[in-house]
N, C-alpha and C positions, 0 to 999 in steps of 0.2 A: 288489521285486527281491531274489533270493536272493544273498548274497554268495558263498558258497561255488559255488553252481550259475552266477553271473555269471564265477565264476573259471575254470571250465571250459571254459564253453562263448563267451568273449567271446574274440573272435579279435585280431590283432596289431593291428588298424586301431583297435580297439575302444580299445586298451590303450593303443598311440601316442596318441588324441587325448586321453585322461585325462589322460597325463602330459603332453602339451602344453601345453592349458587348466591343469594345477597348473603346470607351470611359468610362465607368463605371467602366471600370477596371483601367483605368488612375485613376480617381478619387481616388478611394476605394486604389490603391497603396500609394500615395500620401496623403491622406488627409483621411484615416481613422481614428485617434484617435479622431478627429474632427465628423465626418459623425455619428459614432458607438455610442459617445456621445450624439446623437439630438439637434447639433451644441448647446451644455452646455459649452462646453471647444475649445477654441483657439488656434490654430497653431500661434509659438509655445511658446517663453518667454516673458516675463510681461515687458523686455526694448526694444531691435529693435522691436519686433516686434508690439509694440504700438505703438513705434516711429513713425515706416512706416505708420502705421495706421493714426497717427496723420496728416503725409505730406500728405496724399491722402483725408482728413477729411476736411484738407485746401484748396486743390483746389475746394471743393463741396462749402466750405463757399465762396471762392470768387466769385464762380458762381453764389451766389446768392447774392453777397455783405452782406454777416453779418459783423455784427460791428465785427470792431479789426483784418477784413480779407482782407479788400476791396482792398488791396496792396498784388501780388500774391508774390513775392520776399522777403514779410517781414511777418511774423510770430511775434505772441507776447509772444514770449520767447526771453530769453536774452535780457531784458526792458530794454535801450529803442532800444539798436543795432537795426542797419538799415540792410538789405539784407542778413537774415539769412539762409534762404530757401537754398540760393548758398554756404551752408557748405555741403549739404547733397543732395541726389535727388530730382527731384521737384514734381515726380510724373504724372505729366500733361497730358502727352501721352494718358496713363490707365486710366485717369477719368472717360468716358463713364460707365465704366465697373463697375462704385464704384455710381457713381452719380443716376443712375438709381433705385439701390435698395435705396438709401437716398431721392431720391425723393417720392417713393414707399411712403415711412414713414419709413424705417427700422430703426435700431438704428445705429449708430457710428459701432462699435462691430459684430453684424451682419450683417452689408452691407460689412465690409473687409473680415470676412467668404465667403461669395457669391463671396467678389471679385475675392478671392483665387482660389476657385472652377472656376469661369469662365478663369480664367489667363491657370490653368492649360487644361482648355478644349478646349482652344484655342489656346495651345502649343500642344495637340494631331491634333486637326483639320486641321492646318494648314503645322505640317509637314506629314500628310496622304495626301493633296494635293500636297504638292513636288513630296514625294515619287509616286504617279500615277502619276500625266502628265510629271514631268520633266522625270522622270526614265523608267518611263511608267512597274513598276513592278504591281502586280494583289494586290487586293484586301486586301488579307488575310495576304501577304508578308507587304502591306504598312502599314496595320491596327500593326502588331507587330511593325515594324519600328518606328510608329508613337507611340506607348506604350511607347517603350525603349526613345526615344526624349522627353515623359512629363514626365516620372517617373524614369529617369535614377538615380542614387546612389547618385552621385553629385549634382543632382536637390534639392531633397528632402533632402540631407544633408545642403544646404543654404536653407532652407527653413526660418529660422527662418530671415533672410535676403530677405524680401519678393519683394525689389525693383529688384533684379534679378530674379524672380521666370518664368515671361512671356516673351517667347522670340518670340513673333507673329509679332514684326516689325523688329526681326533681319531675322528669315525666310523667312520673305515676300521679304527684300534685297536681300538675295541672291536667291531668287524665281524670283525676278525681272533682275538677273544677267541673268540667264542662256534663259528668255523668249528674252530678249534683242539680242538674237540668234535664229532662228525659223527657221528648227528644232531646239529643242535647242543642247547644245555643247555634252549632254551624250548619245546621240544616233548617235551620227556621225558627216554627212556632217552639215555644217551650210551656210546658208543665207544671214549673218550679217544685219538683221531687213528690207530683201527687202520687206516684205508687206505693212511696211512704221508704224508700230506698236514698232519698236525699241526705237524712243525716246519717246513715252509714258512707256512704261517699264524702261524708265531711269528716268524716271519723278516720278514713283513709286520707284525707289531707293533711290532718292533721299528724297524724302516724309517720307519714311522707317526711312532712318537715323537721321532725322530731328524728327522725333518724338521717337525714341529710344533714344536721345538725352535728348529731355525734358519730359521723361520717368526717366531715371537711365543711369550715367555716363559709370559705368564698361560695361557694352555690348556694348554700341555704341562705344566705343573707343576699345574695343578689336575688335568689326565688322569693322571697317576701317583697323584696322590691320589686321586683316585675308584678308580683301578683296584686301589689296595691297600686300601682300607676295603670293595669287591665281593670281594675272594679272601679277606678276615677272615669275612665274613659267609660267602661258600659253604664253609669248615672249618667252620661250624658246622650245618652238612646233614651227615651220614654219608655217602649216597651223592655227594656231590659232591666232599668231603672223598677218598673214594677214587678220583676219576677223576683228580683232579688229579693225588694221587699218581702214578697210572699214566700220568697222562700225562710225568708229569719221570723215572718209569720208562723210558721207552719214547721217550722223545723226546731221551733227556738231552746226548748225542752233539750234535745238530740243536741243544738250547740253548745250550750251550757256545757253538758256534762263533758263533752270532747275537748273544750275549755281547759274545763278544770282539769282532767284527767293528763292533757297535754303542760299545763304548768307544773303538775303533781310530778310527772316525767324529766321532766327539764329543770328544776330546782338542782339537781346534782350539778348539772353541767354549767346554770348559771353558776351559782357558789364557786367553782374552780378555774371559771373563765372571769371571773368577777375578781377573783382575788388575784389572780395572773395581771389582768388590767390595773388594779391600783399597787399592785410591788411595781412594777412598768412605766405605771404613769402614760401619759397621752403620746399619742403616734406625733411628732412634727410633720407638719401639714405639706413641708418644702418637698419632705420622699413619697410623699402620695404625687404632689405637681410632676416629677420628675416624671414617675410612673402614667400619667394619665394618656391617653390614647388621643394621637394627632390624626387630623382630617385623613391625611398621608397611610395613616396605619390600618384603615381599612380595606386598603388594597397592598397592603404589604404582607409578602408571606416565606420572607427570609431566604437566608441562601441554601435550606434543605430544601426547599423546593424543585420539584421535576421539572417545571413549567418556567419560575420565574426565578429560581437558584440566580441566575446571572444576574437578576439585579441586587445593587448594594445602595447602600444609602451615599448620598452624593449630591447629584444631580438631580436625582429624582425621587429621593428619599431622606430630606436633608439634615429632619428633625427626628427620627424616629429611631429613638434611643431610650434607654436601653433595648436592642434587638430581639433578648430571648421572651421579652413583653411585649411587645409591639405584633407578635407576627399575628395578624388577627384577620388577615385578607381572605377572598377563600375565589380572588383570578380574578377574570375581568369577564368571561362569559358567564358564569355562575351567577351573579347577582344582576345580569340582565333578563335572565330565565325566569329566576327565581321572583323578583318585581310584575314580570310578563304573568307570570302563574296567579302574582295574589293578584293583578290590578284586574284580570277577566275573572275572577272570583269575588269582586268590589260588592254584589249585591249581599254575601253573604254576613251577615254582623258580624259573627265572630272574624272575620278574615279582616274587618274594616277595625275592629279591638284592638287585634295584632297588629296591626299596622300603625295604627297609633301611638299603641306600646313601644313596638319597635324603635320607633320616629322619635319617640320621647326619652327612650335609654340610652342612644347613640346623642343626642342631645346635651344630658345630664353628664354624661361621662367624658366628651371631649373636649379637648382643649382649645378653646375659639375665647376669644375676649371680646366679647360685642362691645361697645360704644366704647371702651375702656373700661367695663365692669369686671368683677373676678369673672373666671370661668365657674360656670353653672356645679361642675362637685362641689366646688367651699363651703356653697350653701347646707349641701347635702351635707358635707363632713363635719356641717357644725352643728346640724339640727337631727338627721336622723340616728336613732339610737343604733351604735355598732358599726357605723361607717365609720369611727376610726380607728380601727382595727382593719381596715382594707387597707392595702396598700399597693397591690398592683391590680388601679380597678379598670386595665385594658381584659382582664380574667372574662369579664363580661360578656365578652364577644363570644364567649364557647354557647351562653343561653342564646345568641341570636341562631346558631344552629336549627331551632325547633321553628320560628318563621320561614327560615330559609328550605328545610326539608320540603315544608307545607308547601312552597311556592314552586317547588321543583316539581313534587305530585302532582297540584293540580295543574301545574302545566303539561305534564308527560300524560294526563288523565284525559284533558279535551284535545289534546292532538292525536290521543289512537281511539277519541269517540267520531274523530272527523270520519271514518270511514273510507279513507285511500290512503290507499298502501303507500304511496310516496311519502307522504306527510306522517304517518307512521313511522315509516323505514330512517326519517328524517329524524325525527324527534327521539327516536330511542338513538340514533346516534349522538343528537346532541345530549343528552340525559346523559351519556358514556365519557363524554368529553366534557363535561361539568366532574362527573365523579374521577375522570383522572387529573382533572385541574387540582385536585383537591392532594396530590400524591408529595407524598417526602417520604426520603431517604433518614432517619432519625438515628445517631449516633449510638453505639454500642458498645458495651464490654464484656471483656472471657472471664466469664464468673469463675474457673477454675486455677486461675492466674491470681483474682482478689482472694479467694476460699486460701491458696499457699501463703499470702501474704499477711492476712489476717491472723493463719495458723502460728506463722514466725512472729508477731506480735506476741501472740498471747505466750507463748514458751518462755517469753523474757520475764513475764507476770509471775513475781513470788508468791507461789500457794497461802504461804502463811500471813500473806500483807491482808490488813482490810480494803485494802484500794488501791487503786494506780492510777497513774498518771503519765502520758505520753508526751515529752516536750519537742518532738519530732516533728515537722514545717514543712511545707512546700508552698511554697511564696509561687502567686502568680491564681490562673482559674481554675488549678485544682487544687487549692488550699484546702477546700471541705472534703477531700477525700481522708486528710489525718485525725481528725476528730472522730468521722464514721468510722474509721480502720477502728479505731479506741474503741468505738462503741461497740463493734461487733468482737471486736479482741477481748471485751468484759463478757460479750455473752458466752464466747467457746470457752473462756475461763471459769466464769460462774463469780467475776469480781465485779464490783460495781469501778465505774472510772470518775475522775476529776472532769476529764474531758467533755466534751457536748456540742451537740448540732442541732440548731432544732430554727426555727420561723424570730425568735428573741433568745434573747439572754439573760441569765440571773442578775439583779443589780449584783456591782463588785465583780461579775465576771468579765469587763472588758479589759481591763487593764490587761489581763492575761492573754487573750484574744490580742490587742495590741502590739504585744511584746513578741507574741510567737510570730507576728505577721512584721515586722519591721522588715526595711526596704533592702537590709542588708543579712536578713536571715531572724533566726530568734534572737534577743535580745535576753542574753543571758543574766545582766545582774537588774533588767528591769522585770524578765519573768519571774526572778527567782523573789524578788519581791512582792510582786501584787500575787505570787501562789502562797508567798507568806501570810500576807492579810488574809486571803481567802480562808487559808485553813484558822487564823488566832476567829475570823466573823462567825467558824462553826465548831472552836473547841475543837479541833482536830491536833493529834500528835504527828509531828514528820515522820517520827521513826515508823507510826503504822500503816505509811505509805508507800507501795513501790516504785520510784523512781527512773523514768526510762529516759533518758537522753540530758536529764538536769540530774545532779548532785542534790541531796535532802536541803530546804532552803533553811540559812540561818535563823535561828530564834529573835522573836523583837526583840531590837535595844533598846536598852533606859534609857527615860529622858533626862536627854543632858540637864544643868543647871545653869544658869548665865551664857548659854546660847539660842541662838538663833535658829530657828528650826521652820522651814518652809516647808509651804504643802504642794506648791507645783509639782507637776509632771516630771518622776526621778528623781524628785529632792527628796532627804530623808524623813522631812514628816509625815509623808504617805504610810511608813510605815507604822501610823499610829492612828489613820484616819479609818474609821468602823462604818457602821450601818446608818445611810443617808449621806453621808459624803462619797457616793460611787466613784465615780468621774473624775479625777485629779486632770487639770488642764494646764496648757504652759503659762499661764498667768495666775492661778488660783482653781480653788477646788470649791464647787457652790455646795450646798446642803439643799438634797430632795425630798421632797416632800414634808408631813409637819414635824418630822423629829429627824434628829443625825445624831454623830458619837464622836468623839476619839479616844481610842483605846491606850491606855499606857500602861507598863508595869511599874514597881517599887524604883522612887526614887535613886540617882545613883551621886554622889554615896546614900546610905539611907541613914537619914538623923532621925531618933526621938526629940521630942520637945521641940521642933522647927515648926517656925511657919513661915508659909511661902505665898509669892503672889504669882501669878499666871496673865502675863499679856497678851492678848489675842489682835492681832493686824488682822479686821475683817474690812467686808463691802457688802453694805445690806443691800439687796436687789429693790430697785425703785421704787424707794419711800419717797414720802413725802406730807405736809405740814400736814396732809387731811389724812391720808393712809399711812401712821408712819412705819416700822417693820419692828416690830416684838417679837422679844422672844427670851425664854426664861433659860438660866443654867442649873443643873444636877452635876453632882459629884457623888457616885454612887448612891444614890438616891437623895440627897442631900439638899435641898435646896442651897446656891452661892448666892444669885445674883439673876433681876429681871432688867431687862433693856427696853428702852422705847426709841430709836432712832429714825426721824426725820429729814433729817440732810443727807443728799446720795453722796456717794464715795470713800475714799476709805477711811476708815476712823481706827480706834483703839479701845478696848473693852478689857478690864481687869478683875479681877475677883481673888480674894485669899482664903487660905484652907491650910489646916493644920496637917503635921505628918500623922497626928493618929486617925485624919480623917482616911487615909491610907489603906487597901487592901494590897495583894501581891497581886491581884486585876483590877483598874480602875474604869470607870468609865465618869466621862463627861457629856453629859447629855441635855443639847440644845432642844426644847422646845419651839417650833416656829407657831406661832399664832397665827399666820394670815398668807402661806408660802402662795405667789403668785406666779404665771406664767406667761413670759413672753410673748408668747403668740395673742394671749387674750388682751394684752395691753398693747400689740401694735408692734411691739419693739423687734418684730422678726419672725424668724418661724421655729424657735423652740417650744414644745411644750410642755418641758417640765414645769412644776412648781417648785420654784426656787425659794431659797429665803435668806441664807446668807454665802459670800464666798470668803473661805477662808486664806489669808495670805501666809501669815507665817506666826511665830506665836516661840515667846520666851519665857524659862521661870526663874523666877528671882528666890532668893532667900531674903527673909526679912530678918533684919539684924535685932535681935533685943537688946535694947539702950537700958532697960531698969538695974539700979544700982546693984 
């Protein structure tokens, strides 16, 4: 079979069942344990991937304003936190694709099946469009191309991470790059958009990324990345070097406006992904190391695999940990095709761009320590805006998919232009045996089994409570299914929950998280604690909580008088420590960011006409004679007392205040002037900014001597 001659002369029928048969083979690659089931059981585990379920569940309610939805940024989990949605992705983008079967009437459950199925039929469809017009390969070559692009090894190894699963707005960008050139840039001469169709095509870029955005984080920020290290590499072409030019010539008008209109857009999402990042504070740099992708991991592709299931990490995989990050391999005959395909393609620029790009991301992202230098992300993670917010950046490997399709094309492209049938009959074999390398088995569950178990949560939900709370655990790797059970047990109730799953956590909400996860089950008088804080940080009453598995947690106590009162990890000053003291540790509790609290009620006993001193045992985080650590104190708004300490370790800070400076809530509230971080100074890999750690802290009565 001639491809080129097959391209001619194969008529629409010809073409329809191609793409058919690839589509169904997509499908059935990817999402058989599913399909073979009579969609009984869900791709793939009982926590991400309800989660996701859950965020895209949310956008369908906002759409229709149901109660407890009507606000698309705020979710009613982690009750009462404001702007939870911006811990995790929003989903947004992909609604259509999810809303339609909900509107249908499907269920929850089965409209995210449908949506799965459509996601990946629309990562086949769209890169079978690349591949023919941009590449202009035949049919049969783009239909496999287009296979290995929805079902590649790495696809369906994230699968159970389903916010990455659809890459139809990252394709359509760079689909929009290469049109934004007409001819475009892989067939030769280019134009730079003289039909006057280039700034629409850049209007569709930008459209592209603007909704990959309010889709799912990691590909829109890896697609900017890719797309600026591909325009580094075509300035170093002359002739391409000048199209560009001519095209920001000639276009410039059209970019402007798509500019602006793309900022105009994006203002919502920065503002709540903005404000997410500074309650959060900075990613520690050590769980990005952890995550980054070993030499090792681009030919690992886990024990779901058909192919290479039996291997495990050992011997031959020795680093490549965490697992469910790592599997990013896609076989060992697959990227010798796929290399063979671009390197007989070398004359063409664009294929010589990719290549580079390619060569320069797998670069960037692994972990090699040349001479003893960092590895090449640090750089990244320190300089480029929004790489730290990545954290597992092995994710990357899913964009190498659109090289690797390219490479399988034009390889299956010039081996059925040879003209003998051997070499044909040969190549579309091996093409078959690339796309089964590509095959896993991906874990499932009987959604009619979680739908009973959810329904038995919410029955326990008092109608009449404002909220609930599950103190219910499963210690071990399915701990994230008791939060999602909550999350979905608020939505068949119609209550909002304490509980929450999402990508981060509210400050103040770990101690909770802690306590439910101890080694010995929940940890009942340190949960009932930190849900104590939780509720006095947002004015919440117990009694209008419903209580599942914990008893309503006691009211703060007073603070003693002539005791001692530490803030470690389960000691009972924690239950006084407020907003910026998150974190209580076995040693002390640091203060984040510029301001902290401690919360107390009325004195016990409570005297008029007392005055009292208040000793504080802190440790100012690494001052010194030239930087030294300030920071002012408030008593209810009140100015006590400003510090300047210069010498590290720990000291003692005092201030006095009368009883009628006294409300029935107090707050004391440190100002940090200059909170610093860790990591920025060397001292490690945290990145908060710290400013003081609190040790423990006693109040005195002052005695009046006057006659």
């Amino acid at each position: 079979m001639n491809a080129r001659t097959g391209r001619a002369s194969a008529g629409p029928r010809v073409r329809i069942c191609i793409v058919t048969v690839g589509l169904a083979a997509a499908l059935l690659l990817v999402h058989h344990p599913m399909i073979l089931s009579g969609f009984a059981r869900v791709q793939t585990g009982v926590g991400d991937t309800r989660f996701n379920m859950y965020a895209v569940e949310h956008t369908y309610l906002w759409l229709i304003s149901a109660p407890g939805h009507k606000l698309l940024w705020n979710w009613p989990v982690y009750y009462p936190h404001a702007n939870v949605a911006a811990y995790s992705d929003l989903m947004l983008g992909l609604g259509p694709l999810y809303w339609t079967w909900r509107l249908l009437g499907a269920a929850p459950d089965t409209s995210f099946q449908l949506w799965m199925l459509a996601c990946t039929a629309a990562n086949f469809l769209v890169a079978y469009i690349f591949l023919r017009n941009i590449f202009r390969v035949g049919c049969l070559p783009a239909a496999f191309g287009a296979l290995l692009f929805a079902g590649g090894s790495c696809r369906a190894a994230q699968l159970g991470h389903q916010q990455l699963l659809c890459h139809l707005y990252v394709m359509t960008a760079i689909y929009a790059v290469f049109r934004m050139f007409d001819p475009p840039l892989s067939v030769g001469k280019t134009t730079a958009g003289k039909d006057g169709k280039g700034g629409i095509w850049f209007g569709v870029l930008c459209a592209s990324v603007a909704l990959q955005l309010y889709t799912a984080f990691y590909p829109g920020f890896f697609l900017i990345l890719v797309l600026g290290i591909a325009l580094a590499w075509s300035m170093a072409f002359a002739h391409c070097r000048r199209e560009v030019i001519a095209f920001a010539r000639r276009h410039g008008i059209a970019v402007g406006i798509c500019l602006i209109v793309t900022v105009l857009v994006m203002l919502p999402w920065v503002k709540h992904y903005w404000a997410a990042a500074r309650e959060l504070g900075p990613r520690p740099y050590a769980e990005v190391r952890a995550l980054l992708p070993r030499v090792e991991s681009w030919f690992f592709m886990g024990p779901a695999s058909w192919w290479y299931g039996w291997i495990r990490t050992g011997s031959f995989f020795p680093k490549v940990l965490p697992l469910d990050e790592q599997r990013i391999g896609m076989g060992l005959l697959t990227p010798v095709i796929v290399l063979t395909g671009l390197v007989w393609s070398w004359r063409r620029r664009s294929v010589r761009i990719m290549l580079g790009t390619t060569v320069t991301v797998m670069f960037l992202v692994t972990y090699i320590r040349w001479f003893g230098l960092p590895e090449p992300w640090r750089a990244v993670f320190a300089v480029v805006p929004g790489a730290g917010a990545i954290r597992a950046v092995a994710r990357v490997g899913m964009l190498l998919l659109i090289p690797a399709s390219l490479g399988l094309a034009l390889f299956l492209e010039r081996m059925l232009c040879a003209e003998r049938h051997f070499l044909s009959a040969a190549a579309l074999a091996v093409a078959c045996a690339c796309i089964l390398e590509q095959g896993h088995t991906t874990p499932s569950y009987d959604k009619r089994a979680i739908r009973a178990e959810v329904a038995r949560l919410a029955e326990k939900i008092d109608p009449g409570c404002e909220a609930f709370f599950d103190a219910t655990a499963e210690r071990g790797p399915g701990w994230s299914k008791t939060p999602v059970d909550a999350m979905w047990a608020g939505w068949v109730a119609g209550k909002p929950t304490l509980n929450g799953f999402s990508g981060s956590v509210p400050p103040g909400w770990y101690p909770i998280h802690a306590a439910l996860l101890s080694e010995s089950g929940p940890d009942q008088r340190r949960l009932s604690q930190a849900v104590a804080r939780w509720l006095r940080l947002y004015g919440l009453s117990a009694t209008r909580i419903c209580w599942i598995g914990l008893p309503p947690p006691p009211p703060q106590p007073l603070l003693p008088v002539e005791t001692d009162v530490g803030f470690q990890e389960g000691q009972p000053g924690v239950d006084f420590l407020g907003r910026g003291f998150w974190n209580p540790g076995p040693a002390m509790c640091w203060s984040e960011g510029d301001s902290a609290e401690i919360v107390f009620n009325r004195l016990d006993p409570a005297e008029s006409n007392q005055r009292y001193r208040l000793v504080l045992r802190l440790t100012p985080f690494a001052p010194s004679k030239k930087n030294p650590q300030r920071f002012t104190v408030f008593l209810n708004g009140k100015r006590l007392a400003a510090y300047s300490i210069s010498v590290p370790g720990e000291t003692q800070v005092a201030f006095d205040f009368a009883s009628d400076d006294l409300r029935a809530e107090n707050v004391l509230l440190f100002r940090i002037a200059a909170p610093r971080s860790p990591w920025k100074l060397g001292q490690g890999e945290d990145a908060r900014l710290l400013g003081v750690g609190l040790l423990s802290m006693r109040l005195h009565r002052i005695l009046d001597r006057s006659p």
